[in-house]
ROMIDREN-654806 format. One record per residue (C-alpha): residue number from 0; x, y, z; residue in one letter. Coordinates in steps of 0.5 Angstrom, whole numbers, plus 500, padded with zeros to 3 digits. Each point is the difference from the previous one (the first is absolute). Example, Ala and Ser with C-alpha at 12.3 -4.5 7.8 and 13.67 -1.06 7.14 Angstrom:
     i     x     y     z   aa
     0   525   491   516    A
     1   502   507   498    S
This chain:
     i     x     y     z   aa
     0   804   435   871    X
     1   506   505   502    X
     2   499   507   497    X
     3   506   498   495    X
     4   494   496   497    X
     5   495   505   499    X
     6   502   503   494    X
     7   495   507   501    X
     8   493   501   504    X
     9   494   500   495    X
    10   495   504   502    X
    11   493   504   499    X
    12   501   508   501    X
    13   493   505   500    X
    14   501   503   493    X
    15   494   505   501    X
    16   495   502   504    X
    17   492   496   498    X
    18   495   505   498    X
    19   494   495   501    X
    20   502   493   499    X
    21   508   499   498    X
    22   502   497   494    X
    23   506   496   499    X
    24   504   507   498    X
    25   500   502   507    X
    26   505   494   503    X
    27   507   499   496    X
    28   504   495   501    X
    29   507   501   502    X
    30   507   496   500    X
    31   504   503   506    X
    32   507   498   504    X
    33   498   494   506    X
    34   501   505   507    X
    35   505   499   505    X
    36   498   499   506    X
    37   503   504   506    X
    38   501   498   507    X
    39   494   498   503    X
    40   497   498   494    X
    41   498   495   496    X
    42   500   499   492    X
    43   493   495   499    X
    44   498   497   494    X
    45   493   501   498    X
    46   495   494   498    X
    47   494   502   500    X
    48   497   506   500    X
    49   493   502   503    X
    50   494   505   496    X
    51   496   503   504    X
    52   494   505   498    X
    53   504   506   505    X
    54   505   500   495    X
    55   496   504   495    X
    56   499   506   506    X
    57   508   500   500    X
    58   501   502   493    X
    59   496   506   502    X
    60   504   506   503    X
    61   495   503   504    X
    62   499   499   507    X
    63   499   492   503    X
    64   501   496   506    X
    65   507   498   497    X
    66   505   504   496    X
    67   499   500   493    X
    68   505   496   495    X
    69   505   505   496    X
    70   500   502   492    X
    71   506   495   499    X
    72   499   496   506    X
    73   499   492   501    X
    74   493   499   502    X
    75   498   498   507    X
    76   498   493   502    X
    77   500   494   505    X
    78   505   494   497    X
    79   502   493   502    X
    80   508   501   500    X
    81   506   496   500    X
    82   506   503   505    X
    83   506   500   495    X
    84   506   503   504    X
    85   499   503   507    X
    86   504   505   504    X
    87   494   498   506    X
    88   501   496   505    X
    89   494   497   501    X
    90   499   499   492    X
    91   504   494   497    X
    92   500   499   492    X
    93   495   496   498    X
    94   494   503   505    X
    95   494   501   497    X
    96   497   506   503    X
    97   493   504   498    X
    98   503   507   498    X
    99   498   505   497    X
   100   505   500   494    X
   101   495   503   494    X
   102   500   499   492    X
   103   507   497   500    X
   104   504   493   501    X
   105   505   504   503    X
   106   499   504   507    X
   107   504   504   506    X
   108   497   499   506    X
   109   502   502   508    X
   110   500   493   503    X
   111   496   503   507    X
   112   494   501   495    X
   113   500   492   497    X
   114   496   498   507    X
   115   497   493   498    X
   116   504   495   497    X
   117   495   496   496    X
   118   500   492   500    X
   119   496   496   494    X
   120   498   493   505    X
   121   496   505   503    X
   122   497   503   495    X
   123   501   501   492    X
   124   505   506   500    X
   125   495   504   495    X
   126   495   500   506    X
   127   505   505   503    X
   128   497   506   494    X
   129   493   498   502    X
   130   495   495   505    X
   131   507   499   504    X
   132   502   508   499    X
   133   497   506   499    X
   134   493   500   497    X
   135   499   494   505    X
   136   502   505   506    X
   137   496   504   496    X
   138   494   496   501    X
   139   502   497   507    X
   140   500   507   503    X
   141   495   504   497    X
   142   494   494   502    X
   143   504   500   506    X
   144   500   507   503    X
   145   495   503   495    X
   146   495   496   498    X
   147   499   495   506    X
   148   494   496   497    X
   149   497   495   505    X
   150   497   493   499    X
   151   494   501   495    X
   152   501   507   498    X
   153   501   501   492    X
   154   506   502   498    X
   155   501   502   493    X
   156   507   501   497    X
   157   501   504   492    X
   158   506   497   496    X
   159   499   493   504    X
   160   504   496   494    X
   161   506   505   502    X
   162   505   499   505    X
   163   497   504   505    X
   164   493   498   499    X
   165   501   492   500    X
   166   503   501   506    X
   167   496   504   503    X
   168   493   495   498    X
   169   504   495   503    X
   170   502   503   507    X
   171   493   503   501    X
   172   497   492   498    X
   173   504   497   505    X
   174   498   506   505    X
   175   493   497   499    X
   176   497   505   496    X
   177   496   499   494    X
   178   504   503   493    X
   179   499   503   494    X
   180   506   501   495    X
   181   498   505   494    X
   182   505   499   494    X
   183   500   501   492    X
   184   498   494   497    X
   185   497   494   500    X
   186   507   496   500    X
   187   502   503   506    X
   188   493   500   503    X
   189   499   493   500    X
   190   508   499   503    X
   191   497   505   506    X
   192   495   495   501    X
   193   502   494   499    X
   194   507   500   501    X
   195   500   505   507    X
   196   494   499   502    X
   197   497   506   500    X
   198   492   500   501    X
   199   498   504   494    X
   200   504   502   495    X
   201   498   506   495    X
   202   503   503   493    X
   203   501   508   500    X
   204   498   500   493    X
   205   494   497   500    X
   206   495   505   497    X
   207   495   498   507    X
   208   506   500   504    X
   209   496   504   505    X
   210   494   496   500    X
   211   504   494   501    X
   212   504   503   507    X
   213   494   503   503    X
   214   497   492   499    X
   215   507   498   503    X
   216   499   503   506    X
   217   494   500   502    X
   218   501   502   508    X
   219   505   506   498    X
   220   507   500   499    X
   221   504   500   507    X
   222   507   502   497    X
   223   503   501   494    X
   224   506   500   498    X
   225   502   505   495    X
   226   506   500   495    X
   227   496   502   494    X
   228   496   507   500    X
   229   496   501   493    X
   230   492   497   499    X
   231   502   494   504    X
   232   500   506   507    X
   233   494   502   497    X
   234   496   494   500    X
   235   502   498   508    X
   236   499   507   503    X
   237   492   499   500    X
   238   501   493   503    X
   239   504   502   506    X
   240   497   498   507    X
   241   500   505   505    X
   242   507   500   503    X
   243   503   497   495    X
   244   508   499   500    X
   245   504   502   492    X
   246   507   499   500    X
   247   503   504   495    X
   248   506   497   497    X
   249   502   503   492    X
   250   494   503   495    X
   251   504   496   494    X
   252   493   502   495    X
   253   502   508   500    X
   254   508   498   500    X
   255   500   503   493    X
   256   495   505   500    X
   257   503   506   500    X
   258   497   504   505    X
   259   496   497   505    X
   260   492   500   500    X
   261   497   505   504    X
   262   496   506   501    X
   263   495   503   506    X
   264   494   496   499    X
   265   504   493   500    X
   266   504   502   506    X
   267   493   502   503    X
   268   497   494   500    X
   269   506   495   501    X
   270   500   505   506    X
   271   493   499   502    X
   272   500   491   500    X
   273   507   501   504    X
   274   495   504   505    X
   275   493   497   500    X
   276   502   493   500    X
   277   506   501   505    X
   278   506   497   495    X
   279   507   500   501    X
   280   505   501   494    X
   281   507   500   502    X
   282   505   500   495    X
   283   506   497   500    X
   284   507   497   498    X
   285   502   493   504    X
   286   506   503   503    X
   287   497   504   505    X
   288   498   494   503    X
   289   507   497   499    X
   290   501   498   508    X
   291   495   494   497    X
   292   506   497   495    X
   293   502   495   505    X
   294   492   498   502    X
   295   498   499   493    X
   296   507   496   498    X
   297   498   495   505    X
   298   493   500   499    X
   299   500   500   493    X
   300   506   495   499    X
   301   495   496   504    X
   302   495   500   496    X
   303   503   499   494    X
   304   503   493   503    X
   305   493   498   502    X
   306   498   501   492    X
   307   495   505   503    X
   308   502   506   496    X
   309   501   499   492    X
   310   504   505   496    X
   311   500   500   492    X
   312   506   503   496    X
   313   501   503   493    X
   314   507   499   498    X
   315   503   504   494    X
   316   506   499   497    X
   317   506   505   499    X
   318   501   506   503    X
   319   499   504   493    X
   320   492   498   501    X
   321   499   503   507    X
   322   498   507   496    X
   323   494   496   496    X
   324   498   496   506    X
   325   500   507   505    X
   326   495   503   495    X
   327   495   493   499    X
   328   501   500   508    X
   329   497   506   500    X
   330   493   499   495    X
   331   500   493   504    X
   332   503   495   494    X
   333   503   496   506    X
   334   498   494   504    X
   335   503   499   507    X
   336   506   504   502    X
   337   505   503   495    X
   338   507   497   501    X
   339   505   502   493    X
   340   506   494   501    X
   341   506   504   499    X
């Protein structure tokens, strides 16, 4: 479609800034003109939007490793986008580009940006906003470069039904270690287990959790793949074996807290297991290794092809939705990667 189709651009702006858990009062939803692209650019047609628990930081104004989004602002996020009129050389009308075109159905986007072109015969567009994108890079270059579990190594992963986590456990089998995904609820405990091919697969929310993951890991945990934080941390911590590798990617459990944990004592004794068993704890964000993006396309498409790395999606419809869906995301109410269709 022309922009002479496009009546306006329906987007979602950060209305206030959360205290605690944010409420559907801090988005509101606008109406404005369709941009006008300039040379150079190119005018996409968002259809799919990615939710992400990063978001949640980007509503704060404080110090992040990325900018935080503006009172007014559209909100941040990765999409699956239709290039509707170009002024790039190298862009056509009708592409179909993973952008960063945000909570709206209509975006501007500087044409040297849009680098991968996305086709559906190798794999569903949606993949892109997850196990073919950036949770699945995430995954890919945090047990690449930090976790590095080696064959019959126990490799325990949090938040494991998630983008990240599923496909983490996945890799980390196909590396031949032994893996325990760690998820909230029996659904997704059973979906772990029997559709992924986790080892073992516990529910968080059992009240003998801890019990049930020192039973699982007999031999100590190897690698533990962080994106959660909270009670879940603590009951891993005493299992680590000596020399243990934790990749830390995200720690969803205190996004909405309004000051983070800590104090002398706590820190202390983090500090000390860190020391006595020789752990490494990095955190990091996936660009910093983005050198890897070609490696991970290549091995990642191949995998997929093959049917050795499964993915799960929840799909919501309409963008309006995208408020409620980012707040049931962040209390893990979803199942698989959240995708809002446009």
């Amino acid at each position: 479609m022309g922009t002479q189709e496009a009546i306006h651009n329906t987007r979602i702006v950060l209305a206030s800034r959360p205290q605690g858990e944010p409420t559907v009062d801090d988005f509101r939803l606008e109406r404005v003109p369709v941009p006008v692209p300039e040379d150079g650019q190119v005018l996409l047609r968002n259809h799919h939007l990615s939710l992400d628990p990063y978001m949640r930081g980007r509503m704060n104004a404080g110090r992040s490793y990325a900018k935080p989004v503006e009172i007014g602002e559209a909100m941040d996020g990765g999409t699956v986008s239709e290039v509707v009129e170009s002024r790039h050389p190298d862009l056509q009308v009708g592409d179909v580009v993973l952008a960063h075109g945000g909570w709206q159905t209509h975006a501007v986007a500087d044409g040297k940006t849009l680098k991968r072109k996305l086709d559906a015969n190798i794999a569903p567009l949606t993949t892109a906003l997850g196990v073919y994108g950036m949770p699945g890079f995430t995954a890919y270059v945090g047990l690449h470069e930090i976790g590095q579990p080696k064959p019959g190594e126990t490799v325990v992963v949090a938040a494991a039904s998630g983008p990240v986590g599923a496909t983490v456990g996945q890799i980390a089998k196909l590396q031949g270690a032994r893996t325990v995904g760690i998820a909230g609820g029996e659904r997704k405990r059973t979906y772990l287990h029997d559709e992924l091919g986790f080892d073992l697969a516990l529910d968080h929310r059992a009240p003998d959790f801890a019990a049930q993951l020192r039973a699982a890991c007999p031999d100590g945990i190897d690698v533990y793949f962080e994106n959660v934080g909270g009670t879940v941390f603590d009951a891993v911590v005493p299992l680590l074996n000596d020399f243990a590798r934790i990749p830390v990617c995200g720690l969803v459990a205190h996004y909405n807290d309004k000051a983070l944990p800590a104090g002398p004592d706590r820190m202390a004794w983090l500090m000390s297991q860190i020391l006595t068993r020789h752990l490494t704890v990095r955190g990091f964000i996936q660009h910093d290794f983005i050198a890897l993006y070609p490696q991970f396309l290549r091995e990642m498409g191949g995998w997929l092809a093959e049917g050795k790395i499964r993915w799960r999606e929840d799909v919501i419809d309409g963008l309006e939705n995208a408020p409620r869906a980012l707040i049931g995301l962040l209390r893990g109410e979803n199942f698989g990667k959240v995708v809002v269709k446009l």
